[in-house]
DOMITOR-201766 format. One line per 8 residues: number of its first residue (from 1); their letters; for each residue x negated, y negated, z of N, C-alpha, C. Coordinates in pm, whole numbers. Last residue first. Layout:
<nodes>
NUM> A> X:Y:Z:X:Y:Z:X:Y:Z ~ ...
</nodes>
This chain:
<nodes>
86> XXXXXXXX> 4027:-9165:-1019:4010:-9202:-864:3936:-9310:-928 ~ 4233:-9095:-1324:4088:-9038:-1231:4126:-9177:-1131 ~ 4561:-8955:-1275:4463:-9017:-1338:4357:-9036:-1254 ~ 4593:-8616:-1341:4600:-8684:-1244:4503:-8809:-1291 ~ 4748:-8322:-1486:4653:-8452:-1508:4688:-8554:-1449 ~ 4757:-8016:-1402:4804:-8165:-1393:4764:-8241:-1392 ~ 4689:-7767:-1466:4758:-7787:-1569:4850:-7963:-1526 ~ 4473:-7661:-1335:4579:-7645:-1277:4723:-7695:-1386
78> XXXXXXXX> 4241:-7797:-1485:4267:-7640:-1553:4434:-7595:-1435 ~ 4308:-8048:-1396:4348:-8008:-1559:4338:-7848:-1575 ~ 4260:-7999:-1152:4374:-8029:-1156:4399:-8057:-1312 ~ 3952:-7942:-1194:4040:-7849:-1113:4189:-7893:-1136 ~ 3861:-8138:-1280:3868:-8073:-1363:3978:-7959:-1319 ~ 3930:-8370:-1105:3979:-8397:-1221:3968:-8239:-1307 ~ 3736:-8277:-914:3884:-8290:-879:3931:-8333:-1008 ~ 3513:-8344:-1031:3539:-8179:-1000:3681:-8181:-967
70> XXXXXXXX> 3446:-8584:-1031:3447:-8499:-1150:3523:-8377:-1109 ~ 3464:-8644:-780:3576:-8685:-894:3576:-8637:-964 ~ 3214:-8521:-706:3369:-8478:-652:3457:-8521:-709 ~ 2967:-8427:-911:3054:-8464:-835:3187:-8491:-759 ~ 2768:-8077:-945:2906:-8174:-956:2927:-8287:-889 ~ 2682:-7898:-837:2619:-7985:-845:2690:-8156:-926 ~ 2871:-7699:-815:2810:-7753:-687:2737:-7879:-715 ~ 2943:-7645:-1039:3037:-7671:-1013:2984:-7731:-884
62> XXXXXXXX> 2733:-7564:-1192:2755:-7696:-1203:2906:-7733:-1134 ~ 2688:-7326:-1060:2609:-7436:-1024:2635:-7534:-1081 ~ 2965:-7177:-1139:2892:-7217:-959:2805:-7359:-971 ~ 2854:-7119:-1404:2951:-7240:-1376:2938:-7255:-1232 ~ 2604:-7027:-1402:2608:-7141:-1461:2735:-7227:-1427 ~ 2733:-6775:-1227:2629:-6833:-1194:2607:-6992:-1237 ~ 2894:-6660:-1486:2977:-6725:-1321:2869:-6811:-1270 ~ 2668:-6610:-1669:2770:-6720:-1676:2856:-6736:-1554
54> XXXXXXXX> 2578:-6386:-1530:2472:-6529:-1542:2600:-6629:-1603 ~ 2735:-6217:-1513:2736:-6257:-1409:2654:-6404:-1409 ~ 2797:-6150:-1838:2903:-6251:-1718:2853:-6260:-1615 ~ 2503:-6065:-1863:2522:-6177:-1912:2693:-6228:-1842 ~ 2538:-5801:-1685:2433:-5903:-1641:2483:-6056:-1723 ~ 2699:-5662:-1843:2751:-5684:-1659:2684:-5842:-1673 ~ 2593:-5612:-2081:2713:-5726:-2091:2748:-5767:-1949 ~ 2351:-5458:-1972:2345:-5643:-2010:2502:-5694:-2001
46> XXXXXXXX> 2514:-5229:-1880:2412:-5327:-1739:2435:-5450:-1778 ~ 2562:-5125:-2124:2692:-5183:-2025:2618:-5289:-1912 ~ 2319:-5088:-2207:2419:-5184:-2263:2538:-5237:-2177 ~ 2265:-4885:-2055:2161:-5002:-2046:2258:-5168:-2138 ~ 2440:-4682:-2113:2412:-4773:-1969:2333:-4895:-2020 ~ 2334:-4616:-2404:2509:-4721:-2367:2523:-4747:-2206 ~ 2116:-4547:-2323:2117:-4662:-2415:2255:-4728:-2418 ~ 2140:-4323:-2215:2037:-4425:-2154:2081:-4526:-2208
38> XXXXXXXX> 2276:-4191:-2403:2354:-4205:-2253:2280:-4339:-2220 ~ 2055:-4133:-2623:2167:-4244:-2640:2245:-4253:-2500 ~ 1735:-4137:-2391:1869:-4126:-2468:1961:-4195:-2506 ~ 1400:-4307:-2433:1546:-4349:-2388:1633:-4274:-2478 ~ 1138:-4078:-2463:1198:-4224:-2451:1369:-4196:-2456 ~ 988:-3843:-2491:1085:-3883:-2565:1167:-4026:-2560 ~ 840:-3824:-2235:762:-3946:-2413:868:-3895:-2477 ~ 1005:-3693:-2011:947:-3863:-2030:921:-3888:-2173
30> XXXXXXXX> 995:-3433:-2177:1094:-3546:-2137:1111:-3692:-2142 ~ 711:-3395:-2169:724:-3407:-2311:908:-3445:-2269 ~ 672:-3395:-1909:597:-3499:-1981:637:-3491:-2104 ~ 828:-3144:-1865:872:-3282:-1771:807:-3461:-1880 ~ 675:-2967:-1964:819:-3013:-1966:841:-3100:-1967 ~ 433:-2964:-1805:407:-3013:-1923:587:-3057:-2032 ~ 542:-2897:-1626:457:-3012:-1597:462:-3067:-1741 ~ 565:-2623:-1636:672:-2786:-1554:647:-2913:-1594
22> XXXXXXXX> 340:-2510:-1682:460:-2503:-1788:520:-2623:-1737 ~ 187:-2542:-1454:144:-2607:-1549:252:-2624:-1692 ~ 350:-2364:-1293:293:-2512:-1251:275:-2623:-1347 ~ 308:-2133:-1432:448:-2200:-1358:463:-2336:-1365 ~ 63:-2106:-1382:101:-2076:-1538:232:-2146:-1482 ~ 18:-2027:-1138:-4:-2182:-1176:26:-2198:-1328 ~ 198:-1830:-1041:282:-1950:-1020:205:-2080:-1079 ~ 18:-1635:-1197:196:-1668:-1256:231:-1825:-1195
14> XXXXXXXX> -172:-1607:-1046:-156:-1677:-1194:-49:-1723:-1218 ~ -31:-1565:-767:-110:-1657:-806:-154:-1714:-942 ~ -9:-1299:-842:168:-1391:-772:92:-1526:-839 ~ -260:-1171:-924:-165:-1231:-1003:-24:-1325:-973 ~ -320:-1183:-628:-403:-1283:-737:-311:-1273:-880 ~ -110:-995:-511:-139:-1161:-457:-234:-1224:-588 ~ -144:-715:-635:-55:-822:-685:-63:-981:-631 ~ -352:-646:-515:-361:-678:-654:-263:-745:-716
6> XXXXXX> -306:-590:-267:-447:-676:-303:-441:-704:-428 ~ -110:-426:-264:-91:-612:-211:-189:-700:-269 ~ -208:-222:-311:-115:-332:-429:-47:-439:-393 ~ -355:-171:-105:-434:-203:-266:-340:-255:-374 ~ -198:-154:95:-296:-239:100:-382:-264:-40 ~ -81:119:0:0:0:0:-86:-126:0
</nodes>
C-alpha cells in the first residue's frame, strides 16, 4: 500500500500543476478577448444613466447659483403663472 501512495502523490502533483497552469491560461485568453456584447449594452446603459445625471447636476447648479428673482420667475413660468418680475 505504502508504494502506491508513493507513486501516486508525485503524479496527484503533476496533474494538479497541469491543472494550474490550464486555468490560468483560460482565464488569460478570457481577459484578451476584450469586452462582450452584454459588456457593451451595460456600459451603454451606465453612459445614458451618467449623461441625465450630469444634466440634473447642470440644472442644480444653475439653479443655486441663480438669483432669486431669476429663479422665482422661472419656477412660476414652468408652474404655468406669469407673475410680473419684482
Amino acid at each position: 500500500m505504502e508504494g502506491v501512495i508513493a507513486v501516486a502523490a508525485p503524479f496527484a502533483m503533476v496533474v494538479a500543476i497541469v491543472w494550474i497552469v490550464q486555468q490560468g491560461k483560460v482565464r488569460r485568453a478570457e481577459l484578451s478577448r476584450g469586452p462582450s456584447r452584454e459588456d457593451d449594452a451595460v456600459m451603454g446603459a451606465m453612459q445614458a444613466q451618467i449623461d441625465k445625471l450630469t444634466d440634473r447636476v447642470a440644472v442644480l447648479e444653475r439653479l443655486v447659483t441663480d438669483d432669486d428673482r431669476r429663479l422665482a420667475r422661472e419656477i412660476d413660468s414652468l408652474r404655468g403663472r406669469d407673475r410680473p418680475p419684482v
